[in-house]
N, CA, C and O atoms as a MOPAC input file, in Angstrom:
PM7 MOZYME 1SCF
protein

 N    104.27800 1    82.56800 1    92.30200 1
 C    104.95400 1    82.97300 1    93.51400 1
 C    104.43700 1    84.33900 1    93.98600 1
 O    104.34300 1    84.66300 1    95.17000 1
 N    104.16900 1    84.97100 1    93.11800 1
 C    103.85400 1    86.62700 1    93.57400 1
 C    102.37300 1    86.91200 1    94.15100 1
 O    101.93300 1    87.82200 1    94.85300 1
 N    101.62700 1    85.47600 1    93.42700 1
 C    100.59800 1    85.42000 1    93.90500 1
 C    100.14400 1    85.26400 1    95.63900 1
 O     99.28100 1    85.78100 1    96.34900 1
 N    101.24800 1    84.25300 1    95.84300 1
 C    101.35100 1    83.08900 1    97.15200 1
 C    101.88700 1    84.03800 1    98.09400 1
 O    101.70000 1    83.91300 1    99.30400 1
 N    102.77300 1    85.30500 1    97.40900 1
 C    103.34600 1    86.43000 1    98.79500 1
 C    102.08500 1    87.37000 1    98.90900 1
 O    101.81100 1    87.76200 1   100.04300 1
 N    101.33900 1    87.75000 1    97.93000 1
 C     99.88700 1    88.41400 1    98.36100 1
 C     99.66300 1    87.59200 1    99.28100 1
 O     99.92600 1    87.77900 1   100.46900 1
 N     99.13100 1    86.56400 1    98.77500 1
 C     98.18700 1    85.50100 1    99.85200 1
 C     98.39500 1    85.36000 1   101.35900 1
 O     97.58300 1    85.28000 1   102.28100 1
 N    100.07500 1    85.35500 1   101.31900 1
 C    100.54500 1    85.46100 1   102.70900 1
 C    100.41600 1    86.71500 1   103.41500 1
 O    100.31700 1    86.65700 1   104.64100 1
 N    100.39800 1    87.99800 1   102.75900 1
 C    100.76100 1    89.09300 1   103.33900 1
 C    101.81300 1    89.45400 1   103.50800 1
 O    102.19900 1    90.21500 1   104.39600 1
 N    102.49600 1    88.89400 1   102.57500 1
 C    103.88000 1    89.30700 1   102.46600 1
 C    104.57100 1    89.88800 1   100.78500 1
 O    105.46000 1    89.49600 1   100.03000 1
 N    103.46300 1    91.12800 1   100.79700 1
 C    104.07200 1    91.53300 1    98.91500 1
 C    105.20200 1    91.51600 1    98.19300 1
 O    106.11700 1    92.18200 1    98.67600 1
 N    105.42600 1    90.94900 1    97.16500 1
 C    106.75700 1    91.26600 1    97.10600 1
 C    107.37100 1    93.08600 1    96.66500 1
 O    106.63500 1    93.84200 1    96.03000 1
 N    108.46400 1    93.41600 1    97.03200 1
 C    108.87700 1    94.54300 1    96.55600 1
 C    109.29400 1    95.25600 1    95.29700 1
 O    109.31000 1    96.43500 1    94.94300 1
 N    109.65700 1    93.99200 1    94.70000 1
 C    109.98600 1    93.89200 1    93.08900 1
 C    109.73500 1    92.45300 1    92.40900 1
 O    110.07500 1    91.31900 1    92.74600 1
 N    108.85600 1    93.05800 1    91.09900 1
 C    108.63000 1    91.51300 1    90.57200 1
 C    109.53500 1    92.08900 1    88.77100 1
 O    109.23600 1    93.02800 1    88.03400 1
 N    110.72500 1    90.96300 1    88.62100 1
 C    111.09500 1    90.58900 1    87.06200 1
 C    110.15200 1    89.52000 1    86.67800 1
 O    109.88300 1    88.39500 1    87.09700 1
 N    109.58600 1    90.61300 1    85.33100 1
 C    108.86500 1    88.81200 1    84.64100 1
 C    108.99600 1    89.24700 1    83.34700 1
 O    108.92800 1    90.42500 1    82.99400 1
 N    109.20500 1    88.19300 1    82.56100 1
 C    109.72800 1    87.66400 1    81.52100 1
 C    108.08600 1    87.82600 1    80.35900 1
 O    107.13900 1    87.11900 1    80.70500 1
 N    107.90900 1    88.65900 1    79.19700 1
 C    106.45100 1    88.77800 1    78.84900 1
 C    105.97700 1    87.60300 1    78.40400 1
 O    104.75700 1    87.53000 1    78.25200 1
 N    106.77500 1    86.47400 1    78.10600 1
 C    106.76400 1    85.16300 1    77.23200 1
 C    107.19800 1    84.04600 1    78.18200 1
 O    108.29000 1    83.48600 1    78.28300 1
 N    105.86200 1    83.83900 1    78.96400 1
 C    105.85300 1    83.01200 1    79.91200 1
 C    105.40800 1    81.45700 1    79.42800 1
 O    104.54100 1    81.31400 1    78.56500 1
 N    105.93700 1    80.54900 1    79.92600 1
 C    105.95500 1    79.10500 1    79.82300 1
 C    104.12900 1    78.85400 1    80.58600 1
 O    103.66900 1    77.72400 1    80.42100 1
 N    103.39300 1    79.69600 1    81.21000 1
 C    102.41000 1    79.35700 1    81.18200 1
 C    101.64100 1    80.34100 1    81.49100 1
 O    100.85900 1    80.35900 1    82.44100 1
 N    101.84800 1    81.29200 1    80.62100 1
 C    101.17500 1    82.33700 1    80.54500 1
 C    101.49400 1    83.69000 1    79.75800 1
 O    102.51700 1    83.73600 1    79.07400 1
 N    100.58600 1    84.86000 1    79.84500 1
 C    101.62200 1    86.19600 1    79.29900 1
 C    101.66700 1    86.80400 1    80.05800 1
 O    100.62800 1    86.92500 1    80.70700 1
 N    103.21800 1    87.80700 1    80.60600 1
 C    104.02900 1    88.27100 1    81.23500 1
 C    102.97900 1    89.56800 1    81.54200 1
 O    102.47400 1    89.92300 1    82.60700 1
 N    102.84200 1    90.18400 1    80.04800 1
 C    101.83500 1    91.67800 1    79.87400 1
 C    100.24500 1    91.50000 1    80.83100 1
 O     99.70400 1    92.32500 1    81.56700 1
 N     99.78500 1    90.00800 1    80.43900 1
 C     98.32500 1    89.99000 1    81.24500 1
 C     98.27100 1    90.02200 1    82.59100 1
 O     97.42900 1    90.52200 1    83.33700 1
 N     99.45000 1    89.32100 1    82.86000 1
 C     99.53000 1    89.32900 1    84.72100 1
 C    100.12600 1    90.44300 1    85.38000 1
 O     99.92000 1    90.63600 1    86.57800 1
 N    100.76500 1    91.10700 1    84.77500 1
 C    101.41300 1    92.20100 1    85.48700 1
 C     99.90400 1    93.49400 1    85.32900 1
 O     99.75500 1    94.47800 1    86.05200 1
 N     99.19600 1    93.16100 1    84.44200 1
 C     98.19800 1    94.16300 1    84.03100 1
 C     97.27400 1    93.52500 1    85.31900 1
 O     96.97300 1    94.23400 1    86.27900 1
 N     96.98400 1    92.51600 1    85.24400 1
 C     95.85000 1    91.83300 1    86.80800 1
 C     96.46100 1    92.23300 1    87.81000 1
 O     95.97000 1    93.19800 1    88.39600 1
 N     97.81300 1    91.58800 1    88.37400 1
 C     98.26700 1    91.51000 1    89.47400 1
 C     98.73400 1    92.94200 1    89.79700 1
 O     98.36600 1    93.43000 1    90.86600 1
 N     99.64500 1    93.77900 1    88.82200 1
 C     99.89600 1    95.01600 1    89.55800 1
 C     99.15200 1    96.48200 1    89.96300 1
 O     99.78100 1    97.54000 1    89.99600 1
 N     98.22000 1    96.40900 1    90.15700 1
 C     97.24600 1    97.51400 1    90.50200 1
 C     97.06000 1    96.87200 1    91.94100 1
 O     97.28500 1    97.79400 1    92.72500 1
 N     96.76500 1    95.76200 1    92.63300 1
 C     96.81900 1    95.54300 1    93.69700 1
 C     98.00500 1    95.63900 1    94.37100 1
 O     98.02700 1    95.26500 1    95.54400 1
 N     99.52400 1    96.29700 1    93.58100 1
 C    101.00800 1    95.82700 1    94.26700 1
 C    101.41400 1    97.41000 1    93.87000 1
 O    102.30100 1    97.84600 1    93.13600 1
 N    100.39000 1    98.07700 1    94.66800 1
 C    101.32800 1    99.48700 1    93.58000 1
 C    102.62500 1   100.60700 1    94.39700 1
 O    103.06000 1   101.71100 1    94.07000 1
 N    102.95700 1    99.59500 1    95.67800 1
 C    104.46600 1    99.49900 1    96.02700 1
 C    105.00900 1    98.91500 1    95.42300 1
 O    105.96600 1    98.67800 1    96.16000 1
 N    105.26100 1    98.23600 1    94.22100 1
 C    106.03800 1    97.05900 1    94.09700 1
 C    106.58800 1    97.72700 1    92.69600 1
 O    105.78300 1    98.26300 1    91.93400 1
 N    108.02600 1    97.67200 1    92.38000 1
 C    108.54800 1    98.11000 1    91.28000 1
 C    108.29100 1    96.85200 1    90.01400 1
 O    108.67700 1    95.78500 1    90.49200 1
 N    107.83000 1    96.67900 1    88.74600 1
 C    107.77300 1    95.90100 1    87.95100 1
 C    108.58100 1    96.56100 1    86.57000 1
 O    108.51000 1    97.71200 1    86.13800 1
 N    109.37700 1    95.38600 1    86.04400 1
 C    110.53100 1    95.00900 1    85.26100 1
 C    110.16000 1    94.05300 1    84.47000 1
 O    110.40200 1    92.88000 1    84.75600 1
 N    109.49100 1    94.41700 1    83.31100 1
 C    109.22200 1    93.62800 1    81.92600 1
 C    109.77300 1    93.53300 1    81.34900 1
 O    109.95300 1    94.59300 1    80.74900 1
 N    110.73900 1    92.22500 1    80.76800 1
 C    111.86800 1    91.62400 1    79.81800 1
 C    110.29700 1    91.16800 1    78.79200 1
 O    109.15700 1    90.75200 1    78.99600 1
 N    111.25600 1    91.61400 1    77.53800 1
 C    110.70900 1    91.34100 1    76.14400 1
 C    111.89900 1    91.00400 1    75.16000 1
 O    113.05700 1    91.33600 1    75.41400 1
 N    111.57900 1    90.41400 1    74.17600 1
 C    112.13200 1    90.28300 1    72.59300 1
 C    111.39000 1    91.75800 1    72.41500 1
 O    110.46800 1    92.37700 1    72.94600 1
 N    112.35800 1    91.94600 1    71.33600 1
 C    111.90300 1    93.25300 1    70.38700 1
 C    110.68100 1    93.16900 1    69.78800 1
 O    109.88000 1    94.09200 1    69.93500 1
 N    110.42000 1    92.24100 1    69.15900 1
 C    108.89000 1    91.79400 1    68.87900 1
 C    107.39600 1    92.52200 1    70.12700 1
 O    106.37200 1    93.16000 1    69.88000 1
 N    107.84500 1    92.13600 1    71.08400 1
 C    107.02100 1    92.31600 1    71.96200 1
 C    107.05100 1    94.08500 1    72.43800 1
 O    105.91000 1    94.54500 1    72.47600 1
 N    107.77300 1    94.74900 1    72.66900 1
 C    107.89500 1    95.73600 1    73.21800 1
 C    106.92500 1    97.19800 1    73.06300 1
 O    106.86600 1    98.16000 1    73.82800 1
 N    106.44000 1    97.02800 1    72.18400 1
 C    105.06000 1    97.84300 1    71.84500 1
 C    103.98900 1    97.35800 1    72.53600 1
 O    103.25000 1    98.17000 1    73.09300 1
 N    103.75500 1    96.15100 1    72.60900 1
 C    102.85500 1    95.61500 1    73.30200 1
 C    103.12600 1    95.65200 1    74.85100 1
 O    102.09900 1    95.68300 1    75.53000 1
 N    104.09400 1    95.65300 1    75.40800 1
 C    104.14500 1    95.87500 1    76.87500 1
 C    104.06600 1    97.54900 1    77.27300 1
 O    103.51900 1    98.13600 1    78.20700 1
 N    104.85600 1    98.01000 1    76.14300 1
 C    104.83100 1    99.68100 1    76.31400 1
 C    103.07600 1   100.36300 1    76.42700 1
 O    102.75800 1   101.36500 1    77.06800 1
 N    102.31000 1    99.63500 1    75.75000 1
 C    100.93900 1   100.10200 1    75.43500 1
 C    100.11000 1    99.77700 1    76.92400 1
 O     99.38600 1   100.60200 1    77.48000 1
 N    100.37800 1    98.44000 1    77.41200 1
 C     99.78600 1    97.77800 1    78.94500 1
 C    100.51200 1    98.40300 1    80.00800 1
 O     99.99500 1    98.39200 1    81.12600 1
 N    101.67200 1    98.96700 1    79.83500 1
 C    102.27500 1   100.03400 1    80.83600 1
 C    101.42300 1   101.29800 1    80.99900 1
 O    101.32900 1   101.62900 1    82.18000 1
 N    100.73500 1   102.14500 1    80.08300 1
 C     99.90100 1   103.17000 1    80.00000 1
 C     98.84700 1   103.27800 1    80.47900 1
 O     98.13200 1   104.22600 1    80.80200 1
 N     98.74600 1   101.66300 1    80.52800 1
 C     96.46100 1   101.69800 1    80.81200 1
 C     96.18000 1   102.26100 1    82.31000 1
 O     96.92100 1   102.22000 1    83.29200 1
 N     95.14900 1   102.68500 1    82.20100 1
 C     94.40800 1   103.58500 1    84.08900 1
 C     95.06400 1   102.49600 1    84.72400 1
 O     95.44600 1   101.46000 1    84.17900 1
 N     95.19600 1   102.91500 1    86.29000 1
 C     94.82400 1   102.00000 1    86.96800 1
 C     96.56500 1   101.22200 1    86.98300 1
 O     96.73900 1   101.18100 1    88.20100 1
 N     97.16900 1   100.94400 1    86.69200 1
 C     98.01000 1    99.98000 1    86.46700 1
 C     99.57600 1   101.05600 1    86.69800 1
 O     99.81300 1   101.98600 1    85.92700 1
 N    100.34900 1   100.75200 1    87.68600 1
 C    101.27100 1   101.55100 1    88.08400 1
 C    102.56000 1   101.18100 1    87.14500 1
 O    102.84500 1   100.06000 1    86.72300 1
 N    103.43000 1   102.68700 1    86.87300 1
 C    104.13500 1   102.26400 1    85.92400 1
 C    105.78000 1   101.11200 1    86.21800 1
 O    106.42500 1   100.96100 1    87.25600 1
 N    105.97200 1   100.56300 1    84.97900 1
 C    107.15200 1    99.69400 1    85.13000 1
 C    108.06400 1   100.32200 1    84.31400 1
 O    108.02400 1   101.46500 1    83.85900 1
 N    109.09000 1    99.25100 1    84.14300 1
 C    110.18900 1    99.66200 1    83.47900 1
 C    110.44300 1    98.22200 1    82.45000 1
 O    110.46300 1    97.05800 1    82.85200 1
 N    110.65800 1    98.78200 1    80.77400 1
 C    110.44700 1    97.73000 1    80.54300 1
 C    111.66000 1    97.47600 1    79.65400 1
 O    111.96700 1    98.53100 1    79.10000 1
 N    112.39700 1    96.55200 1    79.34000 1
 C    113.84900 1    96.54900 1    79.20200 1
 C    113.84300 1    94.97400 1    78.04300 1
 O    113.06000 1    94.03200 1    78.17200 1
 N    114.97200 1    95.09600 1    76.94300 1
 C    114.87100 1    94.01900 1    76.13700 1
 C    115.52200 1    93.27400 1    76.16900 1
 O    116.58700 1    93.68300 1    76.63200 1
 N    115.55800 1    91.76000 1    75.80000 1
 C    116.53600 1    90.91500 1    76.00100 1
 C    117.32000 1    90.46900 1    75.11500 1
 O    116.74500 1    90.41500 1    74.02700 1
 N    118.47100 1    90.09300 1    75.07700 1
 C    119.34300 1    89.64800 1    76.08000 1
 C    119.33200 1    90.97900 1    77.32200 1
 O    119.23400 1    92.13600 1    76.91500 1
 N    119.41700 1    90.75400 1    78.52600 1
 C    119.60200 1    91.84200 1    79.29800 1
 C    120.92800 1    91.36600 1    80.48600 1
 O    121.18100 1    90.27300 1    80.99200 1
 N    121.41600 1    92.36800 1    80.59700 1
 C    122.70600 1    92.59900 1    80.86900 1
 C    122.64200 1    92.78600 1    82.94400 1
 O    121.66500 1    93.30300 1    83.48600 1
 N    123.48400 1    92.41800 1    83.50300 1
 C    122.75100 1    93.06500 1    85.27700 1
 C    123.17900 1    94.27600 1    85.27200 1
 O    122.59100 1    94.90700 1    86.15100 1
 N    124.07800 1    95.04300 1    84.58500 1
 C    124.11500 1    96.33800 1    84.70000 1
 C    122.35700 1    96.75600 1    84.22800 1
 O    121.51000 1    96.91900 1    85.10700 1
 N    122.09100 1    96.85700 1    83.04500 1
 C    121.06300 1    97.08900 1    82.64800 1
 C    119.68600 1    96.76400 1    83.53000 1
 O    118.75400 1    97.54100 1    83.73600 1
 N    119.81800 1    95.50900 1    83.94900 1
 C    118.73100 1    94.83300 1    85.19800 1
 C    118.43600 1    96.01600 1    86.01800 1
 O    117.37100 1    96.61900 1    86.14600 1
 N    119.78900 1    96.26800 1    86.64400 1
 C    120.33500 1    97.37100 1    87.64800 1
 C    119.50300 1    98.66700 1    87.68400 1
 O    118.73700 1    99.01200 1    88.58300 1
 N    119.82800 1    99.40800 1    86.39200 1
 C    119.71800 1   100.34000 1    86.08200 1
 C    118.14300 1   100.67800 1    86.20100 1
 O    117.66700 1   101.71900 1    86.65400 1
 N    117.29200 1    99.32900 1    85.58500 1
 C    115.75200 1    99.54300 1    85.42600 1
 C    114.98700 1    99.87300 1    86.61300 1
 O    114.02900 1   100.64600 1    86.61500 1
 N    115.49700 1    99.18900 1    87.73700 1
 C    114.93300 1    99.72900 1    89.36300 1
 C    115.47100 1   101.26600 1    89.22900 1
 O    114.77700 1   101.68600 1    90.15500 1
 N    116.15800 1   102.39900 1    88.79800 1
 C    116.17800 1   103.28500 1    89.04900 1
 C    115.56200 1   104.62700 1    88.18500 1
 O    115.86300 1   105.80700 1    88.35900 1
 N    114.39700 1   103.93400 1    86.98600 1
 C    113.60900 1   104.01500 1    86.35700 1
 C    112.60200 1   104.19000 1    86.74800 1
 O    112.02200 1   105.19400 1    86.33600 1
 N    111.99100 1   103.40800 1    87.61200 1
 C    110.56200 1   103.41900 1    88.43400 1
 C    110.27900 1   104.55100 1    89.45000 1
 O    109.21600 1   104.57200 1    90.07000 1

């Protein structure tokens, strides 16, 4: 989807993605896709497992920072992460 609002010209403003994607990883696409979106606030849900690994792809050049938050996640907490960025 985030792809298809580039495509249109229509970016999105905020992308939630999940790092443990059903067809893909959460960390690789936000690392591709967000340097071209660097209006766009990004919100990385992880297992605890994962969270070093998104914290480390948050750092790299080039790649604008997110906010990255663990799950179970709460909408207060959701909330809170847009005011992070």
């Amino acid at each position: 989807m985030v792809r298809r609002l580039v495509a249109e010209s229509t970016p999105p403003e905020v992308v939630v993605c999940d790092v443990n994607l059903p067809d893909g990883n959460g960390v690789d696409f936000y690392v591709d896709a967000s340097p071209g979106l660097q209006n766009c606030q990004w919100v990385l849900m992880s297992g605890a497992h994962d969270l070093d690994r998104v914290e480390k792809a948050s750092r790299q050049v080039g790649v604008p920072s997110c906010s990255i938050v663990e799950k179970p996640i709460s909408l207060r907490t959701l909330s809170a992460a847009f005011t992070r960025t």
